[in-house]
C-alpha positions in Angstrom: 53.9 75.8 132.5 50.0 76.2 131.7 50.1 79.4 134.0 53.4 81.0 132.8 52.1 80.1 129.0 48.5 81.8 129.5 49.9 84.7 131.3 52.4 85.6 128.3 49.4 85.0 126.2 47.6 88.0 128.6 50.1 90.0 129.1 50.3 91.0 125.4 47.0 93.2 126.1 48.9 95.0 128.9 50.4 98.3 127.7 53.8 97.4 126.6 54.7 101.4 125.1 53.8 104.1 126.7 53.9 107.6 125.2 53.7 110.6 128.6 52.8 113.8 127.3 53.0 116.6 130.3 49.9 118.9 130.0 49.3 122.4 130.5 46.1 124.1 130.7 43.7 126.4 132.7 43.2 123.5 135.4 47.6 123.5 135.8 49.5 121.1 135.0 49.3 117.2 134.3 50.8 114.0 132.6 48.5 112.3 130.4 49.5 108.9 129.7 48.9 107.1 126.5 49.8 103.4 125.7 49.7 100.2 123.1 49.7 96.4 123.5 52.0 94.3 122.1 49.0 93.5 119.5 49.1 97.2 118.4 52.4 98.1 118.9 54.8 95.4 117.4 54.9 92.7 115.3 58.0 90.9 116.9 56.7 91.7 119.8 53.1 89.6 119.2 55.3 87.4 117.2 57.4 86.4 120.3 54.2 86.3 122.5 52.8 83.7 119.7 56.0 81.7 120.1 56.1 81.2 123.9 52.3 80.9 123.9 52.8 78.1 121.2 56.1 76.4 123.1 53.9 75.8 126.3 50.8 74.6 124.3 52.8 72.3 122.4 54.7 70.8 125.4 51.7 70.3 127.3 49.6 69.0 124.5 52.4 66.4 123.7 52.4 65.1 127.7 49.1 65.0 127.7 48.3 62.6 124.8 51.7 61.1 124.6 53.2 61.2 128.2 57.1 62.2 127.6 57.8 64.8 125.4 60.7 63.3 123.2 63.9 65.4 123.4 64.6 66.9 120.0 61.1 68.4 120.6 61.8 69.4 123.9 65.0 71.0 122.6 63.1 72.5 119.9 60.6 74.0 122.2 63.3 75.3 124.7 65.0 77.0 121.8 62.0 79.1 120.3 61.3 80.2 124.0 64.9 81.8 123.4 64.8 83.2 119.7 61.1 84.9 121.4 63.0 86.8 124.3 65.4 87.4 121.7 62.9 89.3 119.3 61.8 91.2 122.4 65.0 92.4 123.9 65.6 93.4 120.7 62.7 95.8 119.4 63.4 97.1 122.7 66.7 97.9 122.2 65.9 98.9 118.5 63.7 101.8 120.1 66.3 102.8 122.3 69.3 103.6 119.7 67.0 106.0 117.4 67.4 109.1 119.2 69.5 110.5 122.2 67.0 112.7 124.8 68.5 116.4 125.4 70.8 117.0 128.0 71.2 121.0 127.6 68.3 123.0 127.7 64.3 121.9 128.2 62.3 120.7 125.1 59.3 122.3 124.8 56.3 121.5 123.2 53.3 123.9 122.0 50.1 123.0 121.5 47.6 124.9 119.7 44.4 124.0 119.9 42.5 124.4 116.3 40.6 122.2 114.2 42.4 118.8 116.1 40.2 118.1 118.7 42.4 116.2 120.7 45.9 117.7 120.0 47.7 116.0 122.6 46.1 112.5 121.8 47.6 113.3 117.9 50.5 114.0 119.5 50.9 110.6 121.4 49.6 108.8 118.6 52.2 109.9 116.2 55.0 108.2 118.9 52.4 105.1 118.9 53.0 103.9 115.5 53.3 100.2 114.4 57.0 99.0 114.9 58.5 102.7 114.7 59.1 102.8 118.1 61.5 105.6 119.2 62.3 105.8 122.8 62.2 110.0 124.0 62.5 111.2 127.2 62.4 115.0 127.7 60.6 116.7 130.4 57.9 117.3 128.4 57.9 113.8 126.3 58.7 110.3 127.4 58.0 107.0 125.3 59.3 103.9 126.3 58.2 100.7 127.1 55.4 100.2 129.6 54.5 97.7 132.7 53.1 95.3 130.6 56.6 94.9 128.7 58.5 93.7 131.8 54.9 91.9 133.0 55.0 89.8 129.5 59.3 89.4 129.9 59.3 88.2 133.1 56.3 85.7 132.2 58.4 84.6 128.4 61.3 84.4 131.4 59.0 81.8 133.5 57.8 80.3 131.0 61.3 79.0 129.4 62.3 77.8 133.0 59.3 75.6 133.5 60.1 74.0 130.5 63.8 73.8 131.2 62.9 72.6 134.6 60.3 70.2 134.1 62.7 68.3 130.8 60.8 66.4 128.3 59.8 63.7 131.0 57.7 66.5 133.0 59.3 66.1 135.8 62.9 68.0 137.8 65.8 66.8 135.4 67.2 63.6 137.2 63.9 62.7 138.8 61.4 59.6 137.2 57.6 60.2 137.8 
């Protein structure tokens, strides 16, 4: 539980959007990469990370000073590990309804370099906006979520099974310590 809690806690530093911008210039041909946390990038995103983070804190704070965690609580705390995967299935589903990628044709993109310094970086910023995420994929642009999404989901994921596993006594359901 401890674990599972500190590594939802962690993984909202890992990139959880990722904007990939392919690049062309005198050197060829390249895919520059650009990403934000679930700090920067989402606020029911670091809200859910807060709630699991808190759920595991609170369970473990409670058998430590108390012993068993009494079962309204317990069903409390198994609940707001739910609503939090619920936020985060939903922004990402959210981002995923704005906009349909092109399937005729190939989307280019033209960059011209002038008084921006880093016209590519703008570029990606302006898909790395503060819950206006907009999932795109085009062979020159994809956004979308990042590693450190699924890392953080599968750890929310963990995180809701310890606690379902380990029941308000601490230990397997059916099992006295």
């Amino acid at each position: 539980m401890t674990v599972s809690g500190l590594l939802v806690l962690a993984s909202a530093a890992l990139p959880w959007w990722a904007v990939r911008v392919r690049v062309r210039d005198a050197n060829g041909g390249r895919i520059e990469t650009y990403s934000g946390s679930a700090w920067q990038i989402s606020t029911r995103w670091t809200v859910a990370v807060l709630i699991v983070f808190a759920a595991a804190a609170i369970w473990l704070t409670w058998r430590s000073v108390r012993g068993r965690v009494a079962r309204p609580v317990w069903l409390l705390l198994l609940a707001a590990v739910v609503v939090a995967v619920f936020l985060t299935l939903d922004q990402r589903d959210r981002s995923e309804q704005w906009l349909a990628a092109p399937t005729r044709g190939e989307s280019t993109i033209q960059l011209t370099v002038g008084p921006d310094p880093d016209p590519v970086g703008s570029l990606a910023a302006a898909w790395l906006r503060r819950d206006d995420l907009n999932t795109y994929a085009s062979p020159g642009l994809n956004t979308g979520v990042g590693w450190g999404f699924w890392t953080g989901f599968t750890a929310m994921l963990l995180t809701g099974l310890s606690l379902a596993v380990a029941g308000p006594d601490g230990t397997r359901p059916g099992r006295r310590a």
